[in-house]
C-alpha positions as YAML, in Angstrom:
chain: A
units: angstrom
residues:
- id: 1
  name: UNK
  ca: [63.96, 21.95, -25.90]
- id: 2
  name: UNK
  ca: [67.78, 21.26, -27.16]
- id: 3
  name: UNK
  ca: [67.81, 18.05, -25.70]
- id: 4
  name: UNK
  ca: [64.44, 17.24, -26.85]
- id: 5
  name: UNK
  ca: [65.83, 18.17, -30.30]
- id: 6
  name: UNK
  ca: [68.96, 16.31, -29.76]
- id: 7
  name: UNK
  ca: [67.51, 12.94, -28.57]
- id: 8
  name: UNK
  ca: [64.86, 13.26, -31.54]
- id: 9
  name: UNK
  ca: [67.93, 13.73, -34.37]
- id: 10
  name: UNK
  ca: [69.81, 10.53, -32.52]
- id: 11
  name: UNK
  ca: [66.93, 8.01, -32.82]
- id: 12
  name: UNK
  ca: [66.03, 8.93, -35.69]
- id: 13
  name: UNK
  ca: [69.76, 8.33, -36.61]
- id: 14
  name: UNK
  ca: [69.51, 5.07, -34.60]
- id: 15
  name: UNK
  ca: [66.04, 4.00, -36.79]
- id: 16
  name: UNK
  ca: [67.62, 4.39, -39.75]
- id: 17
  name: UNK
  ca: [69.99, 2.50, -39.30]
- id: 18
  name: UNK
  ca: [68.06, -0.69, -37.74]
- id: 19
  name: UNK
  ca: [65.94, -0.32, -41.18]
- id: 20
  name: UNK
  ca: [69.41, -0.90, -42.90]
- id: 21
  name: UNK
  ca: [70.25, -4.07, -41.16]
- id: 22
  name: UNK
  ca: [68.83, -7.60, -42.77]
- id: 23
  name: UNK
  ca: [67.67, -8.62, -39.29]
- id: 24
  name: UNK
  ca: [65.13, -6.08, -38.11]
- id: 25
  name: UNK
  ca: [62.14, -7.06, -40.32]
- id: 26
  name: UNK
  ca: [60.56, -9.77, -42.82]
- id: 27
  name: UNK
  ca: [58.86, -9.30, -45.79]
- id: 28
  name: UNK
  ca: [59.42, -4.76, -45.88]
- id: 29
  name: UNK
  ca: [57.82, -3.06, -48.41]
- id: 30
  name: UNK
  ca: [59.94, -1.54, -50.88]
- id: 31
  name: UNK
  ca: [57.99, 0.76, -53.41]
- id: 32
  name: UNK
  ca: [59.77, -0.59, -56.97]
- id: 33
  name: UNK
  ca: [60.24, 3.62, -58.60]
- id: 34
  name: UNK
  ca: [58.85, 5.34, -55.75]
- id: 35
  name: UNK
  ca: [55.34, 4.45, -55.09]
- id: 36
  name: UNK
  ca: [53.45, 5.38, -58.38]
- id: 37
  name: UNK
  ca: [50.85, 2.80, -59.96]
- id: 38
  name: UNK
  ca: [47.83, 3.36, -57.77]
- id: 39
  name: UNK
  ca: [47.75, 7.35, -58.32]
- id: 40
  name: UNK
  ca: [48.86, 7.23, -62.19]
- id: 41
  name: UNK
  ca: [52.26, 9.30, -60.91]
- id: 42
  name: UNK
  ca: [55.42, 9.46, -62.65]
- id: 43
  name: UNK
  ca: [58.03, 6.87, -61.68]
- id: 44
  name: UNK
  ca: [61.14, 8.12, -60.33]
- id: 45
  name: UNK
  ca: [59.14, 11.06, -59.44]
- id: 46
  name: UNK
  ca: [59.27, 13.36, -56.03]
- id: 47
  name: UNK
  ca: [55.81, 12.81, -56.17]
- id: 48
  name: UNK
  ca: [56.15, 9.32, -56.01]
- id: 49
  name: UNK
  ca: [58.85, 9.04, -53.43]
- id: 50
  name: UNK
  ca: [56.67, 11.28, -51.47]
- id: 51
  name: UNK
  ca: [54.07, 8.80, -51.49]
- id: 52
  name: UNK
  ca: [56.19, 6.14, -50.89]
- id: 53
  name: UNK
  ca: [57.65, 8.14, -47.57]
- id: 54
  name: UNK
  ca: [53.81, 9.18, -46.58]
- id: 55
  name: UNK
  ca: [52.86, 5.59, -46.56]
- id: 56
  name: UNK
  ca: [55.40, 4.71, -43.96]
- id: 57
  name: UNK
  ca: [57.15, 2.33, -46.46]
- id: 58
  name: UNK
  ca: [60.35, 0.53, -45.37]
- id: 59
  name: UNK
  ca: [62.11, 1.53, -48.66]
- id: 60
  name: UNK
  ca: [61.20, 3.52, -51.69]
- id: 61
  name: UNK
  ca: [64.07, 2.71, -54.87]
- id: 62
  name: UNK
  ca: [65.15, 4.73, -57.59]
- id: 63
  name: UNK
  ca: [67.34, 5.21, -60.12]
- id: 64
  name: UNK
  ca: [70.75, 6.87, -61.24]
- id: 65
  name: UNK
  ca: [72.17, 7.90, -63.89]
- id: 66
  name: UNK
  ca: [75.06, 10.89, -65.36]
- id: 67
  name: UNK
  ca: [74.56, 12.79, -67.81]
- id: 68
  name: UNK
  ca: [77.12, 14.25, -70.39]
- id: 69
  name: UNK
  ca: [78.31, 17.17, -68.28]
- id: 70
  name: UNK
  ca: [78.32, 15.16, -65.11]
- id: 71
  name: UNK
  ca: [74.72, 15.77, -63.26]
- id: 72
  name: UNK
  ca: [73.47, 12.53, -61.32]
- id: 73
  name: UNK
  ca: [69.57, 12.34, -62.67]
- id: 74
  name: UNK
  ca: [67.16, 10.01, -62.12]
- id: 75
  name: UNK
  ca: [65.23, 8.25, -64.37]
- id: 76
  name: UNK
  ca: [64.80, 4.32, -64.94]
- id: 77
  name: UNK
  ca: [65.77, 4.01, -68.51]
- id: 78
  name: UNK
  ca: [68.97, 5.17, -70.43]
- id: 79
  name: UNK
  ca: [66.80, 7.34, -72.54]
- id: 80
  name: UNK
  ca: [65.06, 10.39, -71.49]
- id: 81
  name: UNK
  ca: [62.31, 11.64, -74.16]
- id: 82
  name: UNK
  ca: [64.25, 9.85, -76.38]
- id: 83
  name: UNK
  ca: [67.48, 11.47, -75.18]
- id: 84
  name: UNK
  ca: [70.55, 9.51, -74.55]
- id: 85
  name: UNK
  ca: [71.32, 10.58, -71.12]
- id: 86
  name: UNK
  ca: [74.79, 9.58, -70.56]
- id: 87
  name: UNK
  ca: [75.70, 11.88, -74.13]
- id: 88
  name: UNK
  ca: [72.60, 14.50, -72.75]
- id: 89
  name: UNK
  ca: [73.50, 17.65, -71.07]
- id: 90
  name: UNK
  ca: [70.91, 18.48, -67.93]
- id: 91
  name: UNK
  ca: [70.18, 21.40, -69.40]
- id: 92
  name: UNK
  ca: [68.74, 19.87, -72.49]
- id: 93
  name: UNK
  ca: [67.13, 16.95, -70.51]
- id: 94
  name: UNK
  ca: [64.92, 19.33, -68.08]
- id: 95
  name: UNK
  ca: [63.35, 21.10, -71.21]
- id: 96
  name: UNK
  ca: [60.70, 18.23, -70.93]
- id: 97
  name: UNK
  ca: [58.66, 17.84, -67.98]
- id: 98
  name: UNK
  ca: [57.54, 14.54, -66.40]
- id: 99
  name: UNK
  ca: [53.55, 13.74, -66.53]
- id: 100
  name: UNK
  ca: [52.82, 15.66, -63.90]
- id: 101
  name: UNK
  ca: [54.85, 18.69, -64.17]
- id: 102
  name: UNK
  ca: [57.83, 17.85, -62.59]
- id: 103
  name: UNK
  ca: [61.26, 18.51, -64.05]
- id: 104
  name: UNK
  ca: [63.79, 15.46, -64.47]
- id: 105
  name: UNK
  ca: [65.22, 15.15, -60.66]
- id: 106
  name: UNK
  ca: [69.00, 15.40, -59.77]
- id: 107
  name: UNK
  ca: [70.02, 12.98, -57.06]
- id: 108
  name: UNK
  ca: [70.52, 16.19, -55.04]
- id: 109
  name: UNK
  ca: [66.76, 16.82, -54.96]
- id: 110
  name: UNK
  ca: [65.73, 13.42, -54.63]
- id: 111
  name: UNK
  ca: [67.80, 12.93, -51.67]
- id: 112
  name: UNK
  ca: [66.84, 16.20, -50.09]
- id: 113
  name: UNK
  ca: [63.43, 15.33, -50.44]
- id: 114
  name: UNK
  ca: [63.76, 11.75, -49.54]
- id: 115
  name: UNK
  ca: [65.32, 13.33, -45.76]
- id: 116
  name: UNK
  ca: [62.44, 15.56, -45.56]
- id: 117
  name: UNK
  ca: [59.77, 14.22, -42.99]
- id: 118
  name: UNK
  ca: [60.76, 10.92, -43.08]
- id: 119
  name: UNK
  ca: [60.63, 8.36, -39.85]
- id: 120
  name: UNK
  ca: [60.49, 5.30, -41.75]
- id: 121
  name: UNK
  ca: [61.45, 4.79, -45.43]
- id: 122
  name: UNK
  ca: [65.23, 3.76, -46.55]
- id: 123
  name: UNK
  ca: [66.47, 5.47, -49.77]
- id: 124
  name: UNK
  ca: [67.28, 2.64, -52.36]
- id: 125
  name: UNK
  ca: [69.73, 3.94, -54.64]
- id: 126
  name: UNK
  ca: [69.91, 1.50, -57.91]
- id: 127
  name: UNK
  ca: [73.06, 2.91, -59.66]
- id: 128
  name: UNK
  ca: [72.82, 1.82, -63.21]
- id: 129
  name: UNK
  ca: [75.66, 0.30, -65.33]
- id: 130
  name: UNK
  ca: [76.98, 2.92, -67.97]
- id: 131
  name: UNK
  ca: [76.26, 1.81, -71.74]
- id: 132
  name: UNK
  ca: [79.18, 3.70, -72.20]
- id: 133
  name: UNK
  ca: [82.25, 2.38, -70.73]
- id: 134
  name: UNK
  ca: [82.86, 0.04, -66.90]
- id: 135
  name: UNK
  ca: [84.69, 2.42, -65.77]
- id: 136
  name: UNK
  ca: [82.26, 5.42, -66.51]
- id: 137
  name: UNK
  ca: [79.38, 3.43, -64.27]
- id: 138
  name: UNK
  ca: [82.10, 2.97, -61.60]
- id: 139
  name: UNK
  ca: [82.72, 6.83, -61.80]
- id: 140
  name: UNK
  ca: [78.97, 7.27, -61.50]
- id: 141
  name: UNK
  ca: [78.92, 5.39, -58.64]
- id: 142
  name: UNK
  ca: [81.41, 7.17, -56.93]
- id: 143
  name: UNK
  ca: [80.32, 10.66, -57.40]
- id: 144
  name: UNK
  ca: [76.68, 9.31, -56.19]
- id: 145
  name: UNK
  ca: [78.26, 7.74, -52.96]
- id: 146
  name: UNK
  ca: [79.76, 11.07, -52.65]
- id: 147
  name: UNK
  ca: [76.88, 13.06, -52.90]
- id: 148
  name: UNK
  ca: [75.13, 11.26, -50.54]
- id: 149
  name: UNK
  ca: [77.72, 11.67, -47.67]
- id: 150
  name: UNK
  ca: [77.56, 15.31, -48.86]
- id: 151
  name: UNK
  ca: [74.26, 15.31, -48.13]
- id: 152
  name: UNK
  ca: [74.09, 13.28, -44.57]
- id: 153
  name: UNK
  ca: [72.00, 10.56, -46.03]
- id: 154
  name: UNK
  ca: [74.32, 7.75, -45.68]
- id: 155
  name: UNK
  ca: [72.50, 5.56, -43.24]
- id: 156
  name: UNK
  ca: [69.26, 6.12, -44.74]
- id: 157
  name: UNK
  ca: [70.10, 5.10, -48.08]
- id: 158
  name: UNK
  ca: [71.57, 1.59, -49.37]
- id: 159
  name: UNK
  ca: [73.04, 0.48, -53.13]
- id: 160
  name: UNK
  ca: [71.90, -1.57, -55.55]
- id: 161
  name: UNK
  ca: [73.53, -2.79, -58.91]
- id: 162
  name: UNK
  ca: [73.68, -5.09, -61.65]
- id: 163
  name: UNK
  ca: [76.78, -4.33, -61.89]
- id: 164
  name: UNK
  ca: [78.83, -6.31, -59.60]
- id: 165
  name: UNK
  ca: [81.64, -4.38, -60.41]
- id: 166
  name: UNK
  ca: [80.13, -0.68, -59.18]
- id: 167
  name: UNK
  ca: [79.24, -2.57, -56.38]
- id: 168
  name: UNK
  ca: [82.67, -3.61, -55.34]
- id: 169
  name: UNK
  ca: [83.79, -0.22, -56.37]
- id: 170
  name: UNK
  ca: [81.44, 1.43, -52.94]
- id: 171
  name: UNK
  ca: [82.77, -0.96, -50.73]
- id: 172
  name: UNK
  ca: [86.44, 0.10, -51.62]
- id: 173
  name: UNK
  ca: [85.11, 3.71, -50.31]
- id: 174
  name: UNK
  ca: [82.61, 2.80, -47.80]
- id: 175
  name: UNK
  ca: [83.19, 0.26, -45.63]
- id: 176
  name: UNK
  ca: [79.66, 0.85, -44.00]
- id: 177
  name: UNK
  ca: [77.33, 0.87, -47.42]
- id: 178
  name: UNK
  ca: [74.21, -1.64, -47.41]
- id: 179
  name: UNK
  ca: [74.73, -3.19, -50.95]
- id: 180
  name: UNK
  ca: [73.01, -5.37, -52.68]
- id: 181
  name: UNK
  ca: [73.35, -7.30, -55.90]
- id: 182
  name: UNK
  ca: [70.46, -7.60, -58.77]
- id: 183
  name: UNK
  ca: [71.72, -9.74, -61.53]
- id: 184
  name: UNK
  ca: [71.04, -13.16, -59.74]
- id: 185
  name: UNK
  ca: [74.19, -14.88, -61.18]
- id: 186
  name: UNK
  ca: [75.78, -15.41, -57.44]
- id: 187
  name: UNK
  ca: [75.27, -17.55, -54.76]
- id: 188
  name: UNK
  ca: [74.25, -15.48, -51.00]
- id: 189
  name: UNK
  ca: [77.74, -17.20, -50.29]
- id: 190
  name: UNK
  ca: [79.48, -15.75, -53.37]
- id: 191
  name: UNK
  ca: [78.62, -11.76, -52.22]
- id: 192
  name: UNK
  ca: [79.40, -12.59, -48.92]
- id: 193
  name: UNK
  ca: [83.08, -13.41, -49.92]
- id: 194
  name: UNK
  ca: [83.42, -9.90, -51.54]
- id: 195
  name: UNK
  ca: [81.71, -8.09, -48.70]
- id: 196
  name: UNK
  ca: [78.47, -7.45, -50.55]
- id: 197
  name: UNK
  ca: [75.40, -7.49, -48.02]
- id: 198
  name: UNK
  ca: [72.36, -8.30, -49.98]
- id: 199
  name: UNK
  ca: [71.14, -10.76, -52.66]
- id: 200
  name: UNK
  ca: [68.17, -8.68, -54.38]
- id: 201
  name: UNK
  ca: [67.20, -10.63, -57.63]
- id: 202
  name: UNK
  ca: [63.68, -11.48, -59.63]
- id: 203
  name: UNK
  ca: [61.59, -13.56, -57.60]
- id: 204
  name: UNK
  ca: [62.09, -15.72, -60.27]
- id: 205
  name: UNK
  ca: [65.97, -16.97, -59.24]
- id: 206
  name: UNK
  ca: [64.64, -17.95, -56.38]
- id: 207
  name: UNK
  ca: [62.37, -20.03, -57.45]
- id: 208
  name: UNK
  ca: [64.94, -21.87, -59.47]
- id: 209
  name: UNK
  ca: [67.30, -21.82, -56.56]
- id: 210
  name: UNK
  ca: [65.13, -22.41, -53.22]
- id: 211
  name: UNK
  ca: [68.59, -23.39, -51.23]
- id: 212
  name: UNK
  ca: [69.58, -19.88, -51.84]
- id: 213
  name: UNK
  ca: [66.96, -18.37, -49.55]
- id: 214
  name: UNK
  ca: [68.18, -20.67, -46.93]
- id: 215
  name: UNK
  ca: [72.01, -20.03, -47.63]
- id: 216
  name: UNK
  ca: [71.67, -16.45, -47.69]
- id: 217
  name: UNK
  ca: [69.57, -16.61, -43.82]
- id: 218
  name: UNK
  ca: [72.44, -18.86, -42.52]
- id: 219
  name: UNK
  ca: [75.07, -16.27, -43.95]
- id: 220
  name: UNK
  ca: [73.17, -13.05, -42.56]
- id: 221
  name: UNK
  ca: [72.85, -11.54, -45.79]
- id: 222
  name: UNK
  ca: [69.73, -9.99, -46.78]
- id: 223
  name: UNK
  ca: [67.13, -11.20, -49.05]
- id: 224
  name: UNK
  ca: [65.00, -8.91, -51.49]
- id: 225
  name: UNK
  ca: [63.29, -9.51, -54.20]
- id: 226
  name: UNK
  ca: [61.99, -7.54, -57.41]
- id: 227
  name: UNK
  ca: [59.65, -6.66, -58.93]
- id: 228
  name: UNK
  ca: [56.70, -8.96, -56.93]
- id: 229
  name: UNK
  ca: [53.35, -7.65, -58.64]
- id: 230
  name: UNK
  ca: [51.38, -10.78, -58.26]
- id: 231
  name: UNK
  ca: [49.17, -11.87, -55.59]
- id: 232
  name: UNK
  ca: [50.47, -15.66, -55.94]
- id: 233
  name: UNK
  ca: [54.12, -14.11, -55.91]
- id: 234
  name: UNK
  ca: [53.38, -12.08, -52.92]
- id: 235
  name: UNK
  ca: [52.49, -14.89, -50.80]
- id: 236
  name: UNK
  ca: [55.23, -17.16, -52.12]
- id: 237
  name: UNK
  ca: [57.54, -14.51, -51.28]
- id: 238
  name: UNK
  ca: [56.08, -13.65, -47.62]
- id: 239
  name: UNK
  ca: [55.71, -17.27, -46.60]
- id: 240
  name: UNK
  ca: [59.68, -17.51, -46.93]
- id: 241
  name: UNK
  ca: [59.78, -14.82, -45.00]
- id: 242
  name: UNK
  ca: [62.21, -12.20, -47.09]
- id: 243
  name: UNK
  ca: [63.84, -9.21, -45.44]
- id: 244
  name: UNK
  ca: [62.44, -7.27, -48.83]
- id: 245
  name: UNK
  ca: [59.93, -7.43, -51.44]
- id: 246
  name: UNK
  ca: [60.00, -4.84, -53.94]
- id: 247
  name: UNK
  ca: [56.92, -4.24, -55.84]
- id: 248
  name: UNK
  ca: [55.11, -1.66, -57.99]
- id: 249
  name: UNK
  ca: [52.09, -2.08, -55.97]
- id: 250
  name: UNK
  ca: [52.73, -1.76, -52.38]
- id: 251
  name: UNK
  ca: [49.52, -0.40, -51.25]
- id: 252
  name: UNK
  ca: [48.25, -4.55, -52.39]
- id: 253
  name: UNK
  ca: [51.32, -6.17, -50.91]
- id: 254
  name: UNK
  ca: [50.58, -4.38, -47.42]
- id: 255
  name: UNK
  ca: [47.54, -5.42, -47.44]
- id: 256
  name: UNK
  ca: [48.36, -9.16, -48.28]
- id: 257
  name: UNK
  ca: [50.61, -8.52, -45.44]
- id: 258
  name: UNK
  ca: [47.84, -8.03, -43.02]
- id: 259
  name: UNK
  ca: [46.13, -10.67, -43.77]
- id: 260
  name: UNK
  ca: [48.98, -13.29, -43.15]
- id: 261
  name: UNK
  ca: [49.36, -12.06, -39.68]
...
């Protein structure tokens, strides 16, 4: 039974960390906030991460931010119920519940949760930029990185950033971190100079630079793309064959899926 155990814990190990390379699959499912739209759940919820992890997703992102006395929350906008979060203390921020009941999650929870029964889905950590200070979103990023080591999530989880900067910042830690860049300002050849593994940008860059999705394939660095709601999208997206597509409604992309095969 202990090597049963054993062997299970190494491939699951081994899984995770094919689902982190660029190479293992074409157009993956990434649920944009957890999967939430089709069930009317919060975004950035358990609940919705939960669903994202029960439907066998490839990813599920989410979002990070730190709040006055230093808690890693998440939650897509700066504001909470109309709360600055980075001048917020936890405390004050958790006196309002989400739609469904849930308290405001710490990246503790969420990444606790996100290792709980899960085979399939890689945790997509979008660290935002700080509307504070640079150097206060590179701090943030730090103490996330951190916590997810802490936590033994490291090769189920990758980075994301608009913040070219924070990303730079991991690598200088973590020479083994799947990042990946959103602001769509730099070339697939341009990241891969500064050691940055993924170009993840609004379908919309790509559209207005098609010799990027062939640049980034001959560089081996990995192609997602946000936030594909459309059916037209979809399919312009899966017939160049992405390594991502992250969409607030992948219960319709996986089925447009199916039908192109």
């Amino acid at each position: 039974m202990k090597r049963i155990k054993i062997f299970g814990g190494l491939l699951f190990t081994l899984l995770m960390v094919l689902l982190s390379s660029c190479n293992v699959k074409k157009n993956a499912v990434v649920a944009h906030r957890g999967a939430w739209k089709k069930n009317n759940l919060p975004e950035n919820s358990i609940a919705s991460l939960r669903h994202a992890i029960d439907l066998k997703l490839t990813g599920s992102e989410f979002d990070v931010w730190r709040t006055a006395d230093d808690s890693l929350v998440i939650n897509h906008d700066a504001h909470y119920n109309k709360l600055f979060i980075e001048e917020t203390n936890y405390a004050d921020l958790i006196k309002f519940k989400l739609s469904n009941g849930e308290k405001l999650s710490t990246l503790h929870e969420y990444i606790t949760e996100g290792k709980r029964n899960n085979r399939y889905t890689l945790l997509v950590c979008e660290i935002k930029p700080s509307e504070i200070s640079k150097e206060r979103g590179k701090k943030t990023a730090l103490m996330a990185v951190e916590m997810i080591k802490k936590l033994q999530a490291g090769k189920i989880s990758c980075y994301i950033s608009f913040d070219y900067d924070i990303l730079k910042q991991i690598r200088a830690v973590d020479a083994k971190a799947s990042l990946q860049y959103l602001e769509g300002n730099k070339s697939p050849k341009e990241v891969k100079a500064d050691n940055i593994n993924g170009v993840d940008y609004h379908y919309s860059v790509f559209k207005k630079h098609p010799e990027w999705i062939k640049e980034a394939k001959e560089n081996n660095i990995i192609l997602n793309a946000w936030t594909v709601n459309e059916i037209a999208d979809m399919d312009w997206i899966i017939a160049h064959k992405f390594n991502y597509i992250t969409t607030n409604e992948p219960e319709l992309l996986n089925e447009r899926l199916k039908k192109k095969k």
